[in-house]
C-alpha positions in Angstrom: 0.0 0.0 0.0 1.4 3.8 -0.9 2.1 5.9 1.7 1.2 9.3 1.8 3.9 11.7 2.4 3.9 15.9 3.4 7.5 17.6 3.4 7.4 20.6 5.4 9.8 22.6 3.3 10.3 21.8 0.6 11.9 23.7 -1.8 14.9 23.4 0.7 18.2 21.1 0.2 16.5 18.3 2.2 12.9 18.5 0.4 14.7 18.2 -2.5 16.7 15.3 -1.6 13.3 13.4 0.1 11.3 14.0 -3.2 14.5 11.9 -5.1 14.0 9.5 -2.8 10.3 9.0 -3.2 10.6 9.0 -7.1 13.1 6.3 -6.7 10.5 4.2 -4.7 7.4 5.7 -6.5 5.7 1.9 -5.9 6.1 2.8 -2.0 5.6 6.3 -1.5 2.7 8.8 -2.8 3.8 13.3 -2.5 0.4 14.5 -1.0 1.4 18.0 0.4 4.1 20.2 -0.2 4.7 23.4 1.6 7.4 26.2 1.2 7.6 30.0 2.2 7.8 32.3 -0.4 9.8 29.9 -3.6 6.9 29.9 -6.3 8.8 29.0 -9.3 10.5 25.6 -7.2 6.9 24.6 -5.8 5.6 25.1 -9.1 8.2 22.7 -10.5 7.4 20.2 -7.9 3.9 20.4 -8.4 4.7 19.5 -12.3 7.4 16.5 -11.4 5.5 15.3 -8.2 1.7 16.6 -8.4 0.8 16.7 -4.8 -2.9 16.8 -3.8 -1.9 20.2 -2.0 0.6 22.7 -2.4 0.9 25.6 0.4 2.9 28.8 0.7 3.3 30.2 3.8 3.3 34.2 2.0 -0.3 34.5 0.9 0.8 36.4 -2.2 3.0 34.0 -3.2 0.3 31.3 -2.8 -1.8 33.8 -5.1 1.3 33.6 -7.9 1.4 29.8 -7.6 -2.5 29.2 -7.8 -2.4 31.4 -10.9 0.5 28.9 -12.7 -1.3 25.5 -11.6 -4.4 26.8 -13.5 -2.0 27.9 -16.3 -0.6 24.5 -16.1 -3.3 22.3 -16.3 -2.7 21.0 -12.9 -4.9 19.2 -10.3 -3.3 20.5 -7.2 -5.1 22.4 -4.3 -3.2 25.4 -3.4 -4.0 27.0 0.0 -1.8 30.0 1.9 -0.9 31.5 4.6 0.9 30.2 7.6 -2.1 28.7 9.3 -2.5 26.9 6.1 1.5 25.9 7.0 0.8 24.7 10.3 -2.2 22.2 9.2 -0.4 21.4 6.9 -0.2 18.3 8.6 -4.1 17.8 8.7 -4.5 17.1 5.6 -6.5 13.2 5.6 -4.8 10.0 5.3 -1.2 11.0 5.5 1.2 8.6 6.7 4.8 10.7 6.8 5.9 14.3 7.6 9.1 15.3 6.6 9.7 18.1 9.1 12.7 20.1 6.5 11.3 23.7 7.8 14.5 25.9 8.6 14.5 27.5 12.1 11.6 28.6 14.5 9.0 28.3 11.8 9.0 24.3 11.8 8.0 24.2 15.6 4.4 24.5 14.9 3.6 23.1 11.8 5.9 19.6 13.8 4.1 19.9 16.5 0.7 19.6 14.3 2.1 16.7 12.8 2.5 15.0 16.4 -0.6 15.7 17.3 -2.0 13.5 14.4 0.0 10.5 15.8 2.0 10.1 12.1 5.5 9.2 11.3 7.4 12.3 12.2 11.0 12.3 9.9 12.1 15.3 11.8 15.2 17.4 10.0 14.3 20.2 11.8 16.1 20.3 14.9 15.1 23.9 16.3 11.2 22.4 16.9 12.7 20.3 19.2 15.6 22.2 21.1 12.8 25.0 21.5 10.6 23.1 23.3 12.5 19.8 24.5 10.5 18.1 26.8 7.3 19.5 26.1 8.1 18.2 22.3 8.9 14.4 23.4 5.9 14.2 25.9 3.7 15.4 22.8 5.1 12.6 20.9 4.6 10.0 23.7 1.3 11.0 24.2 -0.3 11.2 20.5 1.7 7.9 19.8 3.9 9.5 17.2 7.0 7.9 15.5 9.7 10.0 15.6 12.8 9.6 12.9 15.4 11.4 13.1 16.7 12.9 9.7 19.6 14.8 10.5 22.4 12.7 9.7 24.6 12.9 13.1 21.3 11.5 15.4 20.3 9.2 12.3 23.6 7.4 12.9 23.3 7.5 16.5 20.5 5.8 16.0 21.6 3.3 13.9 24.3 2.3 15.9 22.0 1.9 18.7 20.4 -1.0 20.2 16.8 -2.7 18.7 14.8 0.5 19.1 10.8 0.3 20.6 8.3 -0.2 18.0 7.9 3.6 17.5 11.2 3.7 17.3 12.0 4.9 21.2 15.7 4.6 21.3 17.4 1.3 23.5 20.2 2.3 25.5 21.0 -1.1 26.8 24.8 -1.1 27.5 25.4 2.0 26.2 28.4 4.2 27.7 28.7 7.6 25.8 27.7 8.7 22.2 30.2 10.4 20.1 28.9 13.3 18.1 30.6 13.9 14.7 31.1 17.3 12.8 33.3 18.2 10.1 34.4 21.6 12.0 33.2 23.9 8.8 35.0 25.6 6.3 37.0 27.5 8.9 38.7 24.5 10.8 42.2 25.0 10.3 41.9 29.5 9.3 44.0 31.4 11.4 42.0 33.2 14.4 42.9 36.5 14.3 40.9 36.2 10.3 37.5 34.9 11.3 36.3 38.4 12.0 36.7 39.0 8.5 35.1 35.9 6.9 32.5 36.7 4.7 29.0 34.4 3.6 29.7 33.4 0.5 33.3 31.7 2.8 31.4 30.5 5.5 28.1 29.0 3.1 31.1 27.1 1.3 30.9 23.4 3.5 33.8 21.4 2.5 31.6 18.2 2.2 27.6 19.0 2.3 25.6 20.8 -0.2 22.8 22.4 2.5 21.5 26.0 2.9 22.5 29.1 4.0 21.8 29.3 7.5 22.8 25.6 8.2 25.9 26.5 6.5 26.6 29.3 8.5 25.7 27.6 11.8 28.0 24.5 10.5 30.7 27.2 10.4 30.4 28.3 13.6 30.0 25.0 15.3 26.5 26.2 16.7 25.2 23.3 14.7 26.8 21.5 16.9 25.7 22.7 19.7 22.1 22.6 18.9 22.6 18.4 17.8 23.7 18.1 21.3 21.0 19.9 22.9 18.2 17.7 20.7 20.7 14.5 20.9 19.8 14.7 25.1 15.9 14.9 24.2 16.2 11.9 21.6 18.4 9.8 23.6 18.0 10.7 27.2 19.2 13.6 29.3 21.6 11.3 31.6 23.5 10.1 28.7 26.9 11.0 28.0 27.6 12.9 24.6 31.1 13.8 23.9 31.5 16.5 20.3 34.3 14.3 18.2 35.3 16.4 15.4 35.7 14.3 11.9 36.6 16.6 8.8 36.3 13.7 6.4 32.3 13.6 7.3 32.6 9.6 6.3 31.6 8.4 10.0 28.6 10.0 11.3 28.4 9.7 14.5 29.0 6.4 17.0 28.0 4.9 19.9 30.3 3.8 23.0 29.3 0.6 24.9 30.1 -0.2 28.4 32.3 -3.4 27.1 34.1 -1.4 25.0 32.9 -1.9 21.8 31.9 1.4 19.4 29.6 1.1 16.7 30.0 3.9 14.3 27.8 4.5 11.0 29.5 5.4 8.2 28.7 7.0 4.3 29.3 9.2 1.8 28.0 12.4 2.7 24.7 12.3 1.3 21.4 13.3 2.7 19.6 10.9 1.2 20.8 7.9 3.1 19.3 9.2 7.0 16.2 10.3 4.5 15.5 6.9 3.2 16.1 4.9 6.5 13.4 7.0 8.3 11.3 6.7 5.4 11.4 2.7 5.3 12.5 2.2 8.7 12.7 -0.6 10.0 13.1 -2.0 6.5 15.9 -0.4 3.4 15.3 1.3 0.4 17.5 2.5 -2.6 18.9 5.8 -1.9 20.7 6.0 -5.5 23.7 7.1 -3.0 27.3 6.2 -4.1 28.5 3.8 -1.5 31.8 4.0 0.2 34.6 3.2 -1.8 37.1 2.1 1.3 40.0 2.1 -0.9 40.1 5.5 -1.8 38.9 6.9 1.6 42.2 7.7 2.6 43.2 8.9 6.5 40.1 9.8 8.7 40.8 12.3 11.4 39.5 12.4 14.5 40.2 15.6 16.9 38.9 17.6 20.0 36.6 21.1 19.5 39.0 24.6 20.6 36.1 25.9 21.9 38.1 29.3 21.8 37.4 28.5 18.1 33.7 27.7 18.7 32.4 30.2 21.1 29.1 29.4 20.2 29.4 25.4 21.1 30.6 27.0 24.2 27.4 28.7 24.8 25.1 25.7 23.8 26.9 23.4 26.4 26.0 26.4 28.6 22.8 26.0 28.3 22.1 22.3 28.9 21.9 23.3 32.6 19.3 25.7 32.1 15.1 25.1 31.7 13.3 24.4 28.9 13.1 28.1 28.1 17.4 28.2 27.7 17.8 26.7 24.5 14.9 28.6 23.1 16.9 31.7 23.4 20.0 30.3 22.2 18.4 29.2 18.9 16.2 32.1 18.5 19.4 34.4 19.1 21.8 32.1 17.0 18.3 33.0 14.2 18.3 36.4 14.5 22.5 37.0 14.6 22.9 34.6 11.4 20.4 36.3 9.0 22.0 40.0 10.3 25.7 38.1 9.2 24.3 36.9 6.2 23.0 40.8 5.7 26.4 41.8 6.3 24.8 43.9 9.1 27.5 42.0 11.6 30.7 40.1 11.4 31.3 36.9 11.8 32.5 36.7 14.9 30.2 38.8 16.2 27.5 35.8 15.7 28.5 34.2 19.0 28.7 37.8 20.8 25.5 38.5 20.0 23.9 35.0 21.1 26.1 35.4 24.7 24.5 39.1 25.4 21.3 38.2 24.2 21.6 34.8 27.0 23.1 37.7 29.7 20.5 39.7 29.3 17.9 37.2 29.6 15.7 36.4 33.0 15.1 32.4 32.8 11.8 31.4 33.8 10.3 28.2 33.5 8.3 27.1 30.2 5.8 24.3 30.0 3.7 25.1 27.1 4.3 25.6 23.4 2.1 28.8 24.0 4.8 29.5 26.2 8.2 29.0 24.5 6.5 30.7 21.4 6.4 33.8 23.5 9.9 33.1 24.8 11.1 32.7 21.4 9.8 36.1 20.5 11.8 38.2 22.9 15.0 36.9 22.5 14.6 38.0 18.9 13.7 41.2 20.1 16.2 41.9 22.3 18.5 40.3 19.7 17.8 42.7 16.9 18.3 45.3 19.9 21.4 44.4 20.6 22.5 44.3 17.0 20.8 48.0 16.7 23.1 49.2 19.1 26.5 47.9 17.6 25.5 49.6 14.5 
């Protein structure tokens, strides 16, 4: 039987790489929704590859624009907007997946939707759940959710972990530590006295992963990082031991440590659509069309520990492990607000992590136990984000 699947974003690097899954395994999987923000000419082209029962635009005008090129087309596809349209998304009837691909702050709701209709969360979008933590995984537990994760670092970690629960709640029988892999960005080896005059385009240029902007930039600053390990404690347990290994080659993804001494590590080209196909067909496999390791030409793989006077901003994440729900919701609503102004090249570089620690300073930490809640939370770190970044200026 086809399963019904609604990507959340996705005009983005990872939409992109889910639909080329699904084509590959049309017989399995059926597109019923696609949503994006404001990218009518690549959700028009997806409605012509992939013709989705529903296409939504979270900018009503562009919805407006894409409506008008689906009639123009000849195309059965129901076009709604808005972002209300974006958050029930999820609603839509009979869907089986959600590919949660949304970038940022704006995926919390429209994943949370998804939870709430008890479907097969594939969640890429790790901001929905450092936001709101563990008012995210006792949503899940209570609508009876499946939750996948897509990004490749916790999709190896789960891999490499025990037989997981039959909605996939993670076994961590014997398990000692997990080791966390990143490449360490474009910027691993630079000199410190240059970072402050890095610019985008150098830190959007990853040495081994084609993703977008912001990811990019958060890659580069090891933030990325930081927010894996915040959502790697919600996915895996809060006592568990997770140590940051940094791996430039990006061939092993991430492992996990056993008490007898064994590590398990999973390992692959660096190719989104290997974590995207095991969620999708998890517990079974599926053809990825993804080049497989060719051990003979892999060469050395290097293994090293984080200078976190390199990586202020993995600094600040570890800082906030300590704190309440309502900690990390800063941290990534800051990290938001201070990438887009560097991408504006309204700061510097390393005034990213700056702007984050001031904005966490400044902060009064109160206690959040409602997505109502961290919504609001989320809202005033921006503003007193952009504040701060006013006043440098």
């Amino acid at each position: 039987m086809l399963k019904n699947v609604c990507i959340l974003g996705s005009t983005g690097s990872i939409g992109w790489s889910s639909l080329d899954v699904i084509l590959r395994n049309s017989k399995r999987y059926n597109v019923s929704v696609l949503t994006a923000n404001t990218n009518v000419e690549k959700l028009y082209e997806q409605c012509v590859i992939y013709k989705p029962q529903l296409a939504i635009m979270a900018c009503e005008q562009s919805a407006e624009k894409l409506e008008k090129l689906i009639k123009q087309g000849g195309l059965e596809v129901e076009v709604r907007g808005g972002k209300n349209a974006i958050n029930d998304a999820a609603k839509f009837p009979q869907l089986d997946i959600v590919i949660a691909a949304i970038v940022g702050a704006a995926g919390l709701l429209p994943t949370i939707t998804a939870v709430r209709q008890g479907l097969r969360i594939l969640l890429a979008n790790k901001e929905a759940l450092v936001m709101s933590g563990d008012i995210f995984m006792r949503e899940v537990e209570k609508y009876g959710a499946t939750l996948l994760p897509v990004d490749s670092e916790h999709n190896a970690i789960f891999q490499s972990l025990p037989q997981p629960g039959e909605k996939g709640q993670p076994n961590l029988s014997g398990v000692e530590k997990i080791l966390l892999t990143g490449s360490g960005g474009p910027f691993l080896k630079d000199d410190l006295a240059c970072l402050a005059d890095k610019t985008p385009e150098q830190a959007c240029a990853h040495p081994n992963w084609d993703m977008g902007r912001k990811i990019s930039v958060d890659s580069a600053t090891m933030m990325n990082k930081g927010l894996e390990l915040i959502e790697a404690r919600y996915l895996f347990g809060r006592n568990t031991e997770i140590q940051i290994v940094i791996h430039p080659q990006s061939i092993i993804h991430s492992m996990v440590s056993y008490v007898d001494g064994s590590v398990i590590a999973q390992m692959g080209n660096p190719d989104m659509k290997t974590p995207i196909a095991h969620c999708l067909a998890w517990p079974e496999r599926i053809n990825a069309d993804v080049r497989p390791l060719d051990f003979f030409q892999l060469g050395n793989l290097e293994f090293e520990r984080p200078e976190l006077e390199r990586f202020p901003c993995l600094e600040l994440a570890y800082s906030v492990c300590s704190l309440d729900t309502s900690g990390p919701c800063v941290l990534n609503a800051a990290n938001e607000i201070a990438v887009d102004a560097f991408l504006n090249r309204e700061i510097k570089f390393t005034e990213i992590s700056q702007i984050i620690e001031e904005t966490l300073h400044q902060t009064v930490f109160r206690e959040a136990t409602t997505i109502e809640r961290i919504l609001e939370v989320d809202a005033q770190a921006r503003g007193l984000s952009l504040s701060i970044i006013k006043e440098r200026k």
